[in-house]
C-alpha positions as CSV (number, residue, x, y, z in Angstrom):
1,X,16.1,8.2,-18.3
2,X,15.0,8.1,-14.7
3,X,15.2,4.3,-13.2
4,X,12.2,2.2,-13.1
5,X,11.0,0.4,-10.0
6,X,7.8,-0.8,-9.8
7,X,7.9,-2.9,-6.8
8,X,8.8,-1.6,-3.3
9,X,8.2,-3.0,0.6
10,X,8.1,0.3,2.5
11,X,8.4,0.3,6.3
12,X,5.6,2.6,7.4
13,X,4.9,3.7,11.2
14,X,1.7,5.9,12.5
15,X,2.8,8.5,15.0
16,X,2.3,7.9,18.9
17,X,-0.2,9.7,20.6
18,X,0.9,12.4,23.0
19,X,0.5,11.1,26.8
20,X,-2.6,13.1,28.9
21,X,-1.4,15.6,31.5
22,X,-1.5,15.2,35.6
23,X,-1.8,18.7,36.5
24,X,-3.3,20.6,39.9
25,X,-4.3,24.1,39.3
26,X,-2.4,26.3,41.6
27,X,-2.4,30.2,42.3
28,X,-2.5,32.7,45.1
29,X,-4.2,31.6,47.8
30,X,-5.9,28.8,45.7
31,X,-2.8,26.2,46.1
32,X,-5.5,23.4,45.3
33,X,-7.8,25.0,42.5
34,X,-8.6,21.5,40.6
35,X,-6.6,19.1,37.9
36,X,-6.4,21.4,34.3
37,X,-3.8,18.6,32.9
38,X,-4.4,18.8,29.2
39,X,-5.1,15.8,26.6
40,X,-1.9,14.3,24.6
41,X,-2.0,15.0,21.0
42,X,-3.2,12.3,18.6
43,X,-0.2,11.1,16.3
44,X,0.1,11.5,12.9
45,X,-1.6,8.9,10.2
46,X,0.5,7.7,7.3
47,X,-2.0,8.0,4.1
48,X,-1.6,6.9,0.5
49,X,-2.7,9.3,-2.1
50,X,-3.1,8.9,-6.4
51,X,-1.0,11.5,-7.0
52,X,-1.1,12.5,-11.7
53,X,2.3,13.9,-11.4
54,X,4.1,10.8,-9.8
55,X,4.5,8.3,-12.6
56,X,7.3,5.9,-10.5
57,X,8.2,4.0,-7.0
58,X,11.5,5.0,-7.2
59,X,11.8,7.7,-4.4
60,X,10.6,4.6,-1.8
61,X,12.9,2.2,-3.0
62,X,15.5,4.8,-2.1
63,X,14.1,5.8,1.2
64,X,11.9,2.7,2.3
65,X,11.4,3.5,5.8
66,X,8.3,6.5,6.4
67,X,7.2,7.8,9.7
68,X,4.6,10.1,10.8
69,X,4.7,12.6,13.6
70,X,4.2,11.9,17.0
71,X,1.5,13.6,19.4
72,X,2.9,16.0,21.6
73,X,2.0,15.8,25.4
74,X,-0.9,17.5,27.4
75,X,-0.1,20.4,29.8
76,X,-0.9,22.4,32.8
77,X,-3.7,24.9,32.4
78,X,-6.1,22.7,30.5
79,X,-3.7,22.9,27.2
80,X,-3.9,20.3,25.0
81,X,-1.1,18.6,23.6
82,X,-0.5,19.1,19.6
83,X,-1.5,16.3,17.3
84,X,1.3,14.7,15.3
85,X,1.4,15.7,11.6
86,X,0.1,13.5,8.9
87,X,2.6,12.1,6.2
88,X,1.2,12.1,2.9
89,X,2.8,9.4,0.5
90,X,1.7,9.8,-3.2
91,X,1.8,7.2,-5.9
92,X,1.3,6.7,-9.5
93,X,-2.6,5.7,-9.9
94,X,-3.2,2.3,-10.3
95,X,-1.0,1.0,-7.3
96,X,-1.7,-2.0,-5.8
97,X,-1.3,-2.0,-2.1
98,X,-0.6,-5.5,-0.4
99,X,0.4,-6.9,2.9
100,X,4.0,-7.2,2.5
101,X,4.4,-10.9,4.4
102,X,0.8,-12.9,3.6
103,X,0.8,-11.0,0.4
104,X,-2.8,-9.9,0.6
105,X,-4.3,-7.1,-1.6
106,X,-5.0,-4.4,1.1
107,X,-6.4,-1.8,-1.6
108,X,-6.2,-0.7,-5.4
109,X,-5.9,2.4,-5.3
110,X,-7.3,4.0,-8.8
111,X,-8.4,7.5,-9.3
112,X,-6.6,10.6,-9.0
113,X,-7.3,11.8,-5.4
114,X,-8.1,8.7,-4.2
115,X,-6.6,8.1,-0.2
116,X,-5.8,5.1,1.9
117,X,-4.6,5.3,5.6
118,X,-2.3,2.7,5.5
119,X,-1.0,3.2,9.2
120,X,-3.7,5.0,12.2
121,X,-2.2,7.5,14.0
122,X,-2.4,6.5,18.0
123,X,-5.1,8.5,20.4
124,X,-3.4,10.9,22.6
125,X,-3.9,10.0,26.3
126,X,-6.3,11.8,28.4
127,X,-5.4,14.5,31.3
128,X,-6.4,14.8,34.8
129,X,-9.2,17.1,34.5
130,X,-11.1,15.4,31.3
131,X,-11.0,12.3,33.5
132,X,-12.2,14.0,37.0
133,X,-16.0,13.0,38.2
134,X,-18.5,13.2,41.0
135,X,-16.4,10.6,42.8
136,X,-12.6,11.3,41.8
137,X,-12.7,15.3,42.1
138,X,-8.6,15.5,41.9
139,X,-6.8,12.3,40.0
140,X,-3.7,12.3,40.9
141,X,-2.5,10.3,37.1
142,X,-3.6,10.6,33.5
143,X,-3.7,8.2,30.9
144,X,-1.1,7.3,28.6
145,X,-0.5,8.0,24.2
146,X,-1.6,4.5,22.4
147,X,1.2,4.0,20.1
148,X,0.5,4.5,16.2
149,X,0.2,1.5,13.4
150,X,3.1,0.2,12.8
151,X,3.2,-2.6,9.6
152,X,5.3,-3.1,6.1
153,X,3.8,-3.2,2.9
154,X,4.1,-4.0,-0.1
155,X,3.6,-1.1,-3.0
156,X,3.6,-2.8,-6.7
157,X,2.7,-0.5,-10.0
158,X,0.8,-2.0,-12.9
159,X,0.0,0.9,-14.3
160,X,3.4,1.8,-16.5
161,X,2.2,3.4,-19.5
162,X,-0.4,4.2,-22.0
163,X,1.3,2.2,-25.0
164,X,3.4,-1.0,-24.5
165,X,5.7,-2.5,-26.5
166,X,5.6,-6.3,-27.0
167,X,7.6,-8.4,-28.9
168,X,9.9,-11.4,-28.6
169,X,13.6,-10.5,-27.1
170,X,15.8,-9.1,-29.3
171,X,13.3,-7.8,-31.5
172,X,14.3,-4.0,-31.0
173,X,11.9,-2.8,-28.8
174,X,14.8,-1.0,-27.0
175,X,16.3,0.7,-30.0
176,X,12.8,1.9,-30.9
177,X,11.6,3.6,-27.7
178,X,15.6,4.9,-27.7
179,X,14.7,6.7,-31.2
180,X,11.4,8.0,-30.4
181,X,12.0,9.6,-26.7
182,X,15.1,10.9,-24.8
183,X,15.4,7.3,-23.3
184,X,18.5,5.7,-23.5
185,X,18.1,1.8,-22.4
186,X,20.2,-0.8,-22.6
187,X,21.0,-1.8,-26.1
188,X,23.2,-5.2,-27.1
189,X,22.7,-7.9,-29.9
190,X,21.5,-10.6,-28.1
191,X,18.4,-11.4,-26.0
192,X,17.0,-10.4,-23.1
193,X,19.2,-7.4,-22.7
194,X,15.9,-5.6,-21.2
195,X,15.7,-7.0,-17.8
196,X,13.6,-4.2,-16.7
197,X,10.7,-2.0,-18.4
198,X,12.3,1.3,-20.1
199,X,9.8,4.4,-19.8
200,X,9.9,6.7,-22.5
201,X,7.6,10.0,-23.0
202,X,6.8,10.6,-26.6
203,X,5.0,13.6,-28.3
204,X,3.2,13.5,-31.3
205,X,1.8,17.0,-32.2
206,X,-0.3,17.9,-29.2
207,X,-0.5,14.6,-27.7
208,X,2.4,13.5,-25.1
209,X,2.2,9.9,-24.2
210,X,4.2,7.5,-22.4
211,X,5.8,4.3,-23.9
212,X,7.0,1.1,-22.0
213,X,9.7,-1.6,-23.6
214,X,8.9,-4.2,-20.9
215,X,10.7,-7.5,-21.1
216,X,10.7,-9.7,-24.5
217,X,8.0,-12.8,-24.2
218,X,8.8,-16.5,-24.9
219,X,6.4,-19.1,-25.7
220,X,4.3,-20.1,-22.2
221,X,5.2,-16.5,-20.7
222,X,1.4,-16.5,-19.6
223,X,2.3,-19.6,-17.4
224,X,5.1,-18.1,-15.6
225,X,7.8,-19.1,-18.5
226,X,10.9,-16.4,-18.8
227,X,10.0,-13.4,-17.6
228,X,6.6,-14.4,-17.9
229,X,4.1,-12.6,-15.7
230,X,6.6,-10.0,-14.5
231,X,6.3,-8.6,-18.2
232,X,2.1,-9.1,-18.9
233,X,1.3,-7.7,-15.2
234,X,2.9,-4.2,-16.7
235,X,0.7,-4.8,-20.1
236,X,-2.6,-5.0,-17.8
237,X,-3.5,-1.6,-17.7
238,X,-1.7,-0.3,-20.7
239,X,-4.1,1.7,-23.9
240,X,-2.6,0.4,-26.4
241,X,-0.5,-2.2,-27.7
242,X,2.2,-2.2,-30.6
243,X,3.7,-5.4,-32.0
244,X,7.7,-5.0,-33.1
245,X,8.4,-7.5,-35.4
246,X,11.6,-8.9,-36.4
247,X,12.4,-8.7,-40.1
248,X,15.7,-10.0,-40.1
249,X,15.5,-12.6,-37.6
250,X,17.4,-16.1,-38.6
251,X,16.3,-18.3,-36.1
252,X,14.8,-21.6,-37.3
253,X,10.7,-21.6,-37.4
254,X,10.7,-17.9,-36.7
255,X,9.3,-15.0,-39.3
256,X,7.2,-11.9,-37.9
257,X,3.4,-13.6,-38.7
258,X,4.3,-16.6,-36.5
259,X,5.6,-14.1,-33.9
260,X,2.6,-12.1,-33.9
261,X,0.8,-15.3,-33.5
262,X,2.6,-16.6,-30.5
263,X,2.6,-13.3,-28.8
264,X,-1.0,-12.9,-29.3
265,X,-1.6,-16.5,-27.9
266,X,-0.2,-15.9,-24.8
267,X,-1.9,-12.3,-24.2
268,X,-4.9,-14.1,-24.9
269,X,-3.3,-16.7,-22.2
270,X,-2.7,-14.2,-19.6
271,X,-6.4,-12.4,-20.1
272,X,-7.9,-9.2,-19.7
273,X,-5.8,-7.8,-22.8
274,X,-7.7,-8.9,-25.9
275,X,-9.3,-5.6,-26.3
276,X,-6.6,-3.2,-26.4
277,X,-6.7,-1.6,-29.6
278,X,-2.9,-3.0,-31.5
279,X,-0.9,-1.9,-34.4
280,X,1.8,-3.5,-35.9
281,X,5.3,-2.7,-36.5
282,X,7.7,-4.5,-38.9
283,X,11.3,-3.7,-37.9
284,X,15.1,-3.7,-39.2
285,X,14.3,-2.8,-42.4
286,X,17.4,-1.3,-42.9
287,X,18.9,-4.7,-42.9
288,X,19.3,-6.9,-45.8
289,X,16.4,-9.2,-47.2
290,X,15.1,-7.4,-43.7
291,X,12.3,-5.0,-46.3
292,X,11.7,-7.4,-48.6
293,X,10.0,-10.1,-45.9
294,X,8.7,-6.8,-44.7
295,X,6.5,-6.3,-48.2
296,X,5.9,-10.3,-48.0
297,X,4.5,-10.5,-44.4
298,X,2.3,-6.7,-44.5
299,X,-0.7,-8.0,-46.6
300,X,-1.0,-10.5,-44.4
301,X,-1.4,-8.9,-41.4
302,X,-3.4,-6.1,-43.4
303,X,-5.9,-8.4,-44.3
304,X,-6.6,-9.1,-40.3
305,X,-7.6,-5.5,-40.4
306,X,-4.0,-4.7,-38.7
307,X,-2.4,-1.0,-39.3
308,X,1.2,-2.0,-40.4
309,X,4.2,0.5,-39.9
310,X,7.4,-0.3,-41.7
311,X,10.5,0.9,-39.8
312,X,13.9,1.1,-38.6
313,X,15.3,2.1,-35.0
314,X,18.6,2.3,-36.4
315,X,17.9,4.5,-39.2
316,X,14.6,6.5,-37.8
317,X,13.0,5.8,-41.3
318,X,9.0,5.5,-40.7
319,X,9.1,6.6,-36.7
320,X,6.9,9.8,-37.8
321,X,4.2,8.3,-38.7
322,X,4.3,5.4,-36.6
323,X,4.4,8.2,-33.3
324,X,1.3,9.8,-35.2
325,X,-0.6,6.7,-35.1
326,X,0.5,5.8,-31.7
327,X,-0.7,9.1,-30.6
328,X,-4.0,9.0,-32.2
329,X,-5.1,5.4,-30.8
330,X,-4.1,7.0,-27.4
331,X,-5.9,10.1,-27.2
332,X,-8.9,7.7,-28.4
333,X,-8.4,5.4,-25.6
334,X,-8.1,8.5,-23.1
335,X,-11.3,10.0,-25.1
336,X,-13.6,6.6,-24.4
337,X,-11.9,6.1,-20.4
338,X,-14.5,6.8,-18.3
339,X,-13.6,9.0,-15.3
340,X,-12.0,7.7,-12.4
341,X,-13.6,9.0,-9.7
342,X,-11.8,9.0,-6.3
343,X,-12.8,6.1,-4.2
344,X,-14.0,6.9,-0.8
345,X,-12.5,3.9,1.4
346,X,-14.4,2.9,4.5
347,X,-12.5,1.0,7.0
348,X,-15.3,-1.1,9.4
349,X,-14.0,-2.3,12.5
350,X,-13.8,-5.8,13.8
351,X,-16.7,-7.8,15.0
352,X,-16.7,-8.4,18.1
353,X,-19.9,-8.4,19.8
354,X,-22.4,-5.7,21.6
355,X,-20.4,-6.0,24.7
356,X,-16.9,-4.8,22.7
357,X,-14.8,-7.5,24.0
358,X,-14.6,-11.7,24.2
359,X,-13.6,-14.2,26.8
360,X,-11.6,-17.2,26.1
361,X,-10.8,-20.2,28.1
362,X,-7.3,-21.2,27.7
363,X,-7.3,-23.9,30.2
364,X,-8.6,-25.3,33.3
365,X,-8.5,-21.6,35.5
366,X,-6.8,-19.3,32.7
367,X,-8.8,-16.9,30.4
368,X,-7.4,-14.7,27.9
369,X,-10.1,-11.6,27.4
370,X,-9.5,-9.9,23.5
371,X,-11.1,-7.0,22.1
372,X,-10.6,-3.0,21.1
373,X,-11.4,-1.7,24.4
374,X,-9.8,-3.7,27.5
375,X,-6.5,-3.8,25.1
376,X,-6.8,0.1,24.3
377,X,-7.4,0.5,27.8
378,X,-4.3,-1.6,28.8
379,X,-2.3,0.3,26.5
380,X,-3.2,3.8,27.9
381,X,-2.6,2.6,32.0
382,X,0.8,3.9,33.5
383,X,1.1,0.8,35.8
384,X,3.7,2.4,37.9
385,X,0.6,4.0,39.4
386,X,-1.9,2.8,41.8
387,X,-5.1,5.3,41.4
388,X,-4.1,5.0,37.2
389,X,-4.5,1.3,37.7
390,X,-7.7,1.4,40.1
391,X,-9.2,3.2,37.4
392,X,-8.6,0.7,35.0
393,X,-10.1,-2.0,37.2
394,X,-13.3,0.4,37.4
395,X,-13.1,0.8,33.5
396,X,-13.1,-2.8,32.9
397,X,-15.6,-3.7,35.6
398,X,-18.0,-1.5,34.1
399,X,-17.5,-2.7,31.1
400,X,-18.8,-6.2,32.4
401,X,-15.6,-8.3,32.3
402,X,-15.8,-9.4,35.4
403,X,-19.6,-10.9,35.0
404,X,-18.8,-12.9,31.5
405,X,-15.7,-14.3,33.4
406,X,-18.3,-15.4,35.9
407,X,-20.0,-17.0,33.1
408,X,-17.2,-18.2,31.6
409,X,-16.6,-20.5,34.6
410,X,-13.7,-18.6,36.2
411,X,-13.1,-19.5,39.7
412,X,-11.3,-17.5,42.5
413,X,-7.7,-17.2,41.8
414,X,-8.1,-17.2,38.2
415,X,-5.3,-16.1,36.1
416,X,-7.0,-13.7,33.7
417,X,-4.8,-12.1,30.6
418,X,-6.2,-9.4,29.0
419,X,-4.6,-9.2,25.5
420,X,-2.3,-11.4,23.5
421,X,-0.8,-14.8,25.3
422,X,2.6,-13.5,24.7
423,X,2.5,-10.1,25.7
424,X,-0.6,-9.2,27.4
425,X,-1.1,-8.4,30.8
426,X,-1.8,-10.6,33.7
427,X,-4.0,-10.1,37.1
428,X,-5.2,-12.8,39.5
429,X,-9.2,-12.5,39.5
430,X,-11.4,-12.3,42.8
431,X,-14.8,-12.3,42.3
432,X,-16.7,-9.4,44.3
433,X,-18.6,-6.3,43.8
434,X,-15.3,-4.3,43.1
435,X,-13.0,-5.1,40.4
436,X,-9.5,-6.8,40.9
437,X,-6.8,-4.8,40.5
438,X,-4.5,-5.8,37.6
439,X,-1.2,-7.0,37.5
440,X,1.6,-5.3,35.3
441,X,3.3,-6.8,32.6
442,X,2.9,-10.6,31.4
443,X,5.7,-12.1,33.9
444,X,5.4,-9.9,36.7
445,X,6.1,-11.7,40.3
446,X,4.3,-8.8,41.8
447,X,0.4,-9.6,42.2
448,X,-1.7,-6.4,43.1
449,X,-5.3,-7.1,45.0
């Protein structure tokens, strides 16, 4: 038996893009021909896909950490730079995909075929000649890779199986799923030896199905009680759902109809699992007194229109029939499903106004400018060059920064920081016809312009 995880926080990271290429064409007696740097390669994307044949988490609990490739760089003679290779990650359908520190639900990802891009690659850095014009015939710089998504999430699998088990601990869930599949879980006298949900495959004629014994309930499980909502959560999606009752049970106020009764209360509790078809299973019978409450208790349950199976793990008596029946409701639930249809995700973009970018006043004579293109823009400038960061001044004059700072109030010798407070980058603002020139790095001493 393969071990179960059904919770993992995996360490993803998008590939860089490649950086653009500063190149000069040069042959015989052309030693100046024109820039033919190349663009950088775009990196890789790190994408989630519903995979049928991957039923567990267990290979990213093992190997948490998953990057894609990185862009490779432009080159000379107008080549462009490879793109980094995508990683594909499958998963069992029916994972739920959350942000692994605020705990929001980023996507449920249901439907075989269905994809998410949980990390964006980074966009591969221009070369010379894509960025040469009327007015800069030969740049001397190109622009940089953006680096790739980096974030950790959180993947959690709720859907475990098409039949579940419940019952109160100890009631031999273990020992039955042990008898009726090559699962071998833990087995001990005493309760809550299942810690974890066991995963067995059973086949019954030609239908193959899988079977979870998820952790015994206690009264007020659906409040959090016991093991509580870390057993129902693995219920949720489950087909069908079997009973095991405890025939030979000697604790006071116990017998299998008031079991029944409790564990149904607190599915009803929970929700959302009152109309999974059930049957009913009356264990130990092996044991003694163990068949004779079992003859008491089945009319009972009979006459609430229940299908009652009378077994025992220990001695296999009654698991043939009782796999038939499990395998008919199944291939009746698979029958009515209705097809899952891959989900086409559409990520929209942030908000930010026509202009693609926001000024904030931070105090008297500091602003702080946000949005998706002054920060790309930042990102793509090699600051150890003075035409690269002219060009970004053009860029972002263009782009009408310098007018809404006007507006904003800014006065000469404004400190202006285009990005986030802590890390963004810094210039001292003139207003003119021309754009300032930035500054490097937040806590530069040099000041350009």
């Amino acid at each position: 038996m393969a071990e179960f995880v059904d919770t993992v926080i995996l360490h993803i990271k998008a590939g860089d893009g490649g950086n653009g290429c500063a190149s000069i064409h040069r042959e015989k007696f052309k030693p100046l021909g024109g820039p033919d740097g190349g663009n950088g390669g775009r990196g890789g994307d790190v994408i989630l896909e519903v995979d049928p044949n991957t039923a567990t988490l267990l290979e990213y609990h093992h190997r948490p950490h998953r990057r894609a490739g990185n862009g490779k760089q432009g080159m000379g003679s107008n080549r462009d730079g490879a793109n980094g290779e995508d990683i594909v990650l499958t998963v069992p359908n029916g994972t739920v995909v959350k942000d692994a520190e605020t705990g929001e639900v980023l996507v449920d990802l249901i439907g075989v075929g269905t994809r998410y891009v949980a990390a964006k690659g980074g966009f591969g850095g221009l070369g010379n000649a894509a960025l040469a014009n009327a007015r800069r015939k030969a740049p001397g710089f190109a622009l940089l890779g953006e680096p790739g998504d980096e974030a950790d999430i959180m993947l959690e699998l709720k859907t475990v199986a098409d039949v579940a088990l419940v019952g109160f601990p100890n009631a031999g869930k273990s020992s039955l799923i042990a008898a009726l599949s090559a699962a071998r879980p833990k087995i001990a006298d005493y309760p809550f030896t299942t810690l974890i949900p066991n995963l067995g495959v059973v086949t019954a004629g030609e239908t193959v199905f899988t079977v979870a014994d998820v952790p015994g309930l206690i009264p007020g499980a659906s409040q959090g009680r016991g093991l509580g909502h870390e057993f129902l959560r693995h219920v949720e999606r489950c087909s069908t759902i079997v009973h095991v009752l405890d025939c030979a049970t000697i604790e006071p106020g116990r017998d299998p109809v008031t079991d029944f009764d409790v564990i149904e209360a607190e599915l009803a509790a929970y929700g959302s699992l009152t109309d999974r078809p059930r049957l009913v299973v009356l264990n130990k019978v092996d044991v003694p007194d163990g068949r004779d409450l079992a003859d008491i208790v089945r009319p009972m349950l009979e006459e609430r229109g229940l299908r009652v199976f009378e077994i025992s793990a220990a001695t296999h008596e009654g698991l043939r029939p009782l796999a038939y029946a499990m395998g008919e409701m199944v291939a009746q639930a698979r029958a009515q499903a209705p097809i899952e249809e891959p989900t086409r995700l559409v990520i929209r973009p942030r908000q930010l106004g026509e202009t693609g970018f926001s000024v904030r006043r931070v105090d008297d004579n500091t602003f702080q400018v946000t949005g998706e293109k002054p920060e790309r823009w930042i990102r793509q400038t090699d600051f150890a060059n003075d035409e690269a960061v002219g060009y970004l001044a053009d860029r972002l004059n263009r782009l009408g920064v310098e007018e809404a700072l006007v507006e904003a109030g800014a006065r000469p010798g404004a400190e202006v920081i285009i990005g986030s407070m802590e890390d963004g980058h810094v210039f001292d603002w003139q207003p003119s016809q021309e754009a300032r020139v930035p500054m490097g790095p937040r806590g530069s001493d040099s000041r350009l312009g």
